[in-house]
ZADO-1210 file (C-alpha; in nm, 4 decimals, padded with zeros to 6 digits):
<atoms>
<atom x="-03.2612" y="00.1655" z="00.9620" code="UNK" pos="1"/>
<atom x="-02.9987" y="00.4696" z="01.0002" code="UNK" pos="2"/>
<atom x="-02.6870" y="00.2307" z="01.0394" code="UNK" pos="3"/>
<atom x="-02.4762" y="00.4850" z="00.9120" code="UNK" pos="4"/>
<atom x="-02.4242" y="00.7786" z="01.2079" code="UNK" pos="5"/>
<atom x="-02.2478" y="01.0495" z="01.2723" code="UNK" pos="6"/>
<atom x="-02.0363" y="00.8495" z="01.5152" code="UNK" pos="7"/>
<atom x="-01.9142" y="00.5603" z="01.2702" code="UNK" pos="8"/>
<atom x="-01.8549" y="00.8613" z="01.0522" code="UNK" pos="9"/>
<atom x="-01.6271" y="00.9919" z="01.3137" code="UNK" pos="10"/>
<atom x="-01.4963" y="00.6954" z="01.3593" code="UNK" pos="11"/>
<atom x="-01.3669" y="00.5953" z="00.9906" code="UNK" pos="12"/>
<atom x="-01.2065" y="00.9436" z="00.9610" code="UNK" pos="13"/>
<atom x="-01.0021" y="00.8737" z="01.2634" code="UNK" pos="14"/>
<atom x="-00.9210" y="00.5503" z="01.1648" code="UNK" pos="15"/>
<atom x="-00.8284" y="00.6780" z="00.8354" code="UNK" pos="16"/>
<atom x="-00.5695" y="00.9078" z="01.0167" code="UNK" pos="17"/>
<atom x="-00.4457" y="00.5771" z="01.2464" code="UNK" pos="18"/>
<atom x="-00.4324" y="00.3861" z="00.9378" code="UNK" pos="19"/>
<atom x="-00.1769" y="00.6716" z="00.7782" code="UNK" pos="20"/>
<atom x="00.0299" y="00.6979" z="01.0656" code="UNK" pos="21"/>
<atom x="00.0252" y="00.2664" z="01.0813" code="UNK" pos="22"/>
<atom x="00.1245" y="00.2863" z="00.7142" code="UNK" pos="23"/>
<atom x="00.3923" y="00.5376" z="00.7274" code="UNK" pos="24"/>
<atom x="00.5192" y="00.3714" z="01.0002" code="UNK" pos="25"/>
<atom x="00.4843" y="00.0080" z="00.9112" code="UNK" pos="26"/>
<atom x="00.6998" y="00.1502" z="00.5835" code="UNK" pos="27"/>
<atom x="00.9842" y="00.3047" z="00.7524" code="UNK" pos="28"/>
<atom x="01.0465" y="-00.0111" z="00.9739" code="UNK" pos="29"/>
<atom x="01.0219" y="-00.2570" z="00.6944" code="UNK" pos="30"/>
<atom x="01.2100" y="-00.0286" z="00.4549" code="UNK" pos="31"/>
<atom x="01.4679" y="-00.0062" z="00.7387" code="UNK" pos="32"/>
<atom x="01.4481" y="-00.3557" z="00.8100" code="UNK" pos="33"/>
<atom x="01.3812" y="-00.3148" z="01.1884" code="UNK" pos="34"/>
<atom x="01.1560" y="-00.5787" z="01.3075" code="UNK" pos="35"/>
<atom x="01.0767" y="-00.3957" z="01.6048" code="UNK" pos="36"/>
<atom x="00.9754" y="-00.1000" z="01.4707" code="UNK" pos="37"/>
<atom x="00.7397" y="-00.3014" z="01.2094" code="UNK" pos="38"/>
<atom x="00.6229" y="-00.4708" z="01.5770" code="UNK" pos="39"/>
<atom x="00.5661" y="-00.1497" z="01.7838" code="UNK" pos="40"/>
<atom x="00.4040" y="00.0117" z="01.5153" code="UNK" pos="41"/>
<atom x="00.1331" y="-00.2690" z="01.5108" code="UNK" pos="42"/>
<atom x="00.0851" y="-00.2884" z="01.8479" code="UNK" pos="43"/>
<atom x="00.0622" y="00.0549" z="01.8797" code="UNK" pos="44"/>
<atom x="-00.2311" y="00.0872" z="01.5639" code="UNK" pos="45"/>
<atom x="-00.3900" y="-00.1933" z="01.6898" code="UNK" pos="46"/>
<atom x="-00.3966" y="-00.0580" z="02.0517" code="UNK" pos="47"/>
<atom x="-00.5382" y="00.2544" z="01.9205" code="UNK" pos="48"/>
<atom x="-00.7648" y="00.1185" z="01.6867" code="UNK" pos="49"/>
<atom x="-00.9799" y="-00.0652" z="01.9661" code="UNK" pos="50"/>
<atom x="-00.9420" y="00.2480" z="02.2078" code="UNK" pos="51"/>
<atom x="-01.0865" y="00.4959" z="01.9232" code="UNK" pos="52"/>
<atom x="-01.3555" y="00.2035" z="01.8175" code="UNK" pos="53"/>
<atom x="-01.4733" y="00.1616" z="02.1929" code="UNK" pos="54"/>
<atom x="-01.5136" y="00.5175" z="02.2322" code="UNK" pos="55"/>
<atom x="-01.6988" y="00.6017" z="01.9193" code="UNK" pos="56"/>
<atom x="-01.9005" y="00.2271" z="01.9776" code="UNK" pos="57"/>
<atom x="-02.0349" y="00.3428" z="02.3573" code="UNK" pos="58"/>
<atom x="-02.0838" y="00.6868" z="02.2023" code="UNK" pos="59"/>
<atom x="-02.2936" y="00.5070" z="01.8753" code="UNK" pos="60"/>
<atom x="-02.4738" y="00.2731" z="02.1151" code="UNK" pos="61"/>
<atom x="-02.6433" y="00.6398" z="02.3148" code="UNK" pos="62"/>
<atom x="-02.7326" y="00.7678" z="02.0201" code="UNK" pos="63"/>
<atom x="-02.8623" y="00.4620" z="01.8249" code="UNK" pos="64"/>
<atom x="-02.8760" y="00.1502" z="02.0651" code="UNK" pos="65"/>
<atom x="-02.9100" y="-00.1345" z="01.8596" code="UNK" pos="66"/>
<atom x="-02.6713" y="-00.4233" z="01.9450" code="UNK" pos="67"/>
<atom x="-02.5199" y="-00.4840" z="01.6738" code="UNK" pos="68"/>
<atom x="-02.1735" y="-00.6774" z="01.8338" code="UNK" pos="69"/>
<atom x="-01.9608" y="-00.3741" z="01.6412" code="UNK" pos="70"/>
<atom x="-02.0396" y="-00.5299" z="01.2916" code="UNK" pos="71"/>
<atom x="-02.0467" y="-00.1923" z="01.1511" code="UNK" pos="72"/>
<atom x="-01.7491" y="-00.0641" z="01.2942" code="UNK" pos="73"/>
<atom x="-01.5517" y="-00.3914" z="01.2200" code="UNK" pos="74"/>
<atom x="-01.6840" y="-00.3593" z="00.8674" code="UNK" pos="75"/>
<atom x="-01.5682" y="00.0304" z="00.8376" code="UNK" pos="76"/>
<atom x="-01.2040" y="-00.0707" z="00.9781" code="UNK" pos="77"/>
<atom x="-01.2071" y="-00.3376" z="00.7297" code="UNK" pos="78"/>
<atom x="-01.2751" y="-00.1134" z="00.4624" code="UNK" pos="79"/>
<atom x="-01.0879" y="00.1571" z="00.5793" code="UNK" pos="80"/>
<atom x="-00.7587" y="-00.0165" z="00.6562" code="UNK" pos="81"/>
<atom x="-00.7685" y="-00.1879" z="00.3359" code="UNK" pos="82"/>
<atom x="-00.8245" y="00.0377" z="00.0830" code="UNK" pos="83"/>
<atom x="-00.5757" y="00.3004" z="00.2383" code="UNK" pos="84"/>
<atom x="-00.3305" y="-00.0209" z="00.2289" code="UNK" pos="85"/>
<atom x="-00.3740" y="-00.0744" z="-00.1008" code="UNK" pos="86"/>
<atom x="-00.3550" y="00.2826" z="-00.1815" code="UNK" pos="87"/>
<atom x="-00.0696" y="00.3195" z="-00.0757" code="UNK" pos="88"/>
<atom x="00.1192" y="00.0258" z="-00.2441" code="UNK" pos="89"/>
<atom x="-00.0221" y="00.0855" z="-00.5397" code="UNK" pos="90"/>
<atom x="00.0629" y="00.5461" z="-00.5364" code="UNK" pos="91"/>
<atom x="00.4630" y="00.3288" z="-00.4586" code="UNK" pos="92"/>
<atom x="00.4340" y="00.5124" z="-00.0926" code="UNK" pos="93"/>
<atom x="00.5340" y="00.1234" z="00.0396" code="UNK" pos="94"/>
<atom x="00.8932" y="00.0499" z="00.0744" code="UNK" pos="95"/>
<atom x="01.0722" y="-00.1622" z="-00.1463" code="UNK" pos="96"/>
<atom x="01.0345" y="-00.5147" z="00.0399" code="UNK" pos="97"/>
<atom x="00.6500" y="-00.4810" z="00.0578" code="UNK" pos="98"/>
<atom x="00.4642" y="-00.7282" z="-00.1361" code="UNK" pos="99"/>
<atom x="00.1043" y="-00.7113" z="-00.2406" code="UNK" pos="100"/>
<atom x="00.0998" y="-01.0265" z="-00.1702" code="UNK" pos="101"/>
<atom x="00.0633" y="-00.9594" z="00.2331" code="UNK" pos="102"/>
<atom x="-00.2374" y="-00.7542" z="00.1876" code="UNK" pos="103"/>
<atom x="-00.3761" y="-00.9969" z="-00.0235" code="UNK" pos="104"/>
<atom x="-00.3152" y="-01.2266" z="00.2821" code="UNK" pos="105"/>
<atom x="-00.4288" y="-00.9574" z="00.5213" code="UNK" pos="106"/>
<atom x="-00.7513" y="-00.9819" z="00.3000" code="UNK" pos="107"/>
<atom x="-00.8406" y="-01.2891" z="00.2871" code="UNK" pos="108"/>
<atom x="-00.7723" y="-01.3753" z="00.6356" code="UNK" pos="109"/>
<atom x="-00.9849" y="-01.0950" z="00.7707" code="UNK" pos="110"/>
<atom x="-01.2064" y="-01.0863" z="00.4843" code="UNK" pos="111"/>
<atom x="-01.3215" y="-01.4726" z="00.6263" code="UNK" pos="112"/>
<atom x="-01.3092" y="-01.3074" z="01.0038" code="UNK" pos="113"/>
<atom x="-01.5612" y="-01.0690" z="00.8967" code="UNK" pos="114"/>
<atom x="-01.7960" y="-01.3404" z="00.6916" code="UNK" pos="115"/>
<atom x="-01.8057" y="-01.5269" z="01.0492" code="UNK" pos="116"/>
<atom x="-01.9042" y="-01.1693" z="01.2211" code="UNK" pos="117"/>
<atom x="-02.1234" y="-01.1115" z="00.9602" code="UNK" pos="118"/>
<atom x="-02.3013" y="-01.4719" z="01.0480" code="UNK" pos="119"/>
<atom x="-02.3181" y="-01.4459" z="01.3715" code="UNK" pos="120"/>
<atom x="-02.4689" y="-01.0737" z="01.3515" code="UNK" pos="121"/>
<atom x="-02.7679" y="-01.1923" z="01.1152" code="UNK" pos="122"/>
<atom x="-02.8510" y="-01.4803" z="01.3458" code="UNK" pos="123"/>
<atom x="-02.8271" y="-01.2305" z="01.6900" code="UNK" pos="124"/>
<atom x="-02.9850" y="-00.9250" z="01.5110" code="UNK" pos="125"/>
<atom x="-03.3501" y="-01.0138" z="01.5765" code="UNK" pos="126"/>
<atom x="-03.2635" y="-00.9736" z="01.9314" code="UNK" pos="127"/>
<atom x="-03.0582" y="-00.6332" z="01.8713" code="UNK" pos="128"/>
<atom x="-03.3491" y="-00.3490" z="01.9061" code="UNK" pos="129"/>
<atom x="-03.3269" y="-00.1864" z="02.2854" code="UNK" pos="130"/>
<atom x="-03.5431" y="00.0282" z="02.3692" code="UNK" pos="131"/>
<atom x="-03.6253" y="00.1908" z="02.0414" code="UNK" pos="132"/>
<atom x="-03.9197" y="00.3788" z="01.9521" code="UNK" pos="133"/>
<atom x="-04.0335" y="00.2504" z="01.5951" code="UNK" pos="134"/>
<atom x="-04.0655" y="00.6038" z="01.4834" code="UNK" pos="135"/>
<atom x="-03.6995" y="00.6127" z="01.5094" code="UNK" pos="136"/>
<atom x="-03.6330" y="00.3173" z="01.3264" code="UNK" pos="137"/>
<atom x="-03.6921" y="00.4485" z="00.9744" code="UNK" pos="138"/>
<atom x="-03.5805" y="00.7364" z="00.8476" code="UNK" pos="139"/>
</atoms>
């Protein structure tokens, strides 16, 4: 199955770039200790993280429609946001206060978000072929 397309390719390079900006961001405020520019900066990556996913998802879906409830691009952002995160506290880019700890937090709590959307997209995936030739199924 070609699960990996141009479009969640497109899509983890941008969210690479959100995750930088988040990270530089998220630094500053916490190294500054301003609590509401650690909030802001959240809301804001999180915002732009679901705008960017939606567009690349409805572009994905054209090209390849399987319905796959955005496991793969839940899995990339996983991926993505994590290993940049660690990355960057481990290269001593993170300010002073931040604790690997909170990303090993951040981990596990998602980590056991995605097992659930991983569960769920096993049991619905029989159902998630539209519309597709079988030619195109294979590569």
């Amino acid at each position: 199955m070609k699960t990996i397309t141009k479009y969640l390719v497109q899509f983890a390079i941008a969210a690479s770039f959100l995750t930088l900006l988040f990270r530089i961001s998220l630094s500053y405020g916490v190294e500054n200790q301003s609590n509401w520019i650690v909030v802001l900066s959240s809301v804001i990556y999180g915002l732009a993280m679901f705008v960017t996913g939606r567009y690349y998802g409805q572009k994905d879906e054209k090209h390849l429609p399987v319905l796959d409830i955005g496991f793969r691009f839940h899995l990339t952002t996983f991926l993505v946001h994590n290993v940049i995160s660690y990355l960057w506290l481990l290269c001593g880019f993170a300010s002073q206060y931040e604790k690997i700890i909170a990303l090993n937090i951040v981990l596990l709590i998602w980590g056991s978000i995605l097992i659930v959307h991983f569960v769920v997209f096993l049991f619905t995936r029989r159902k998630a072929i539209k519309d597709l030739d079988k030619e195109d199924l294979f590569d």
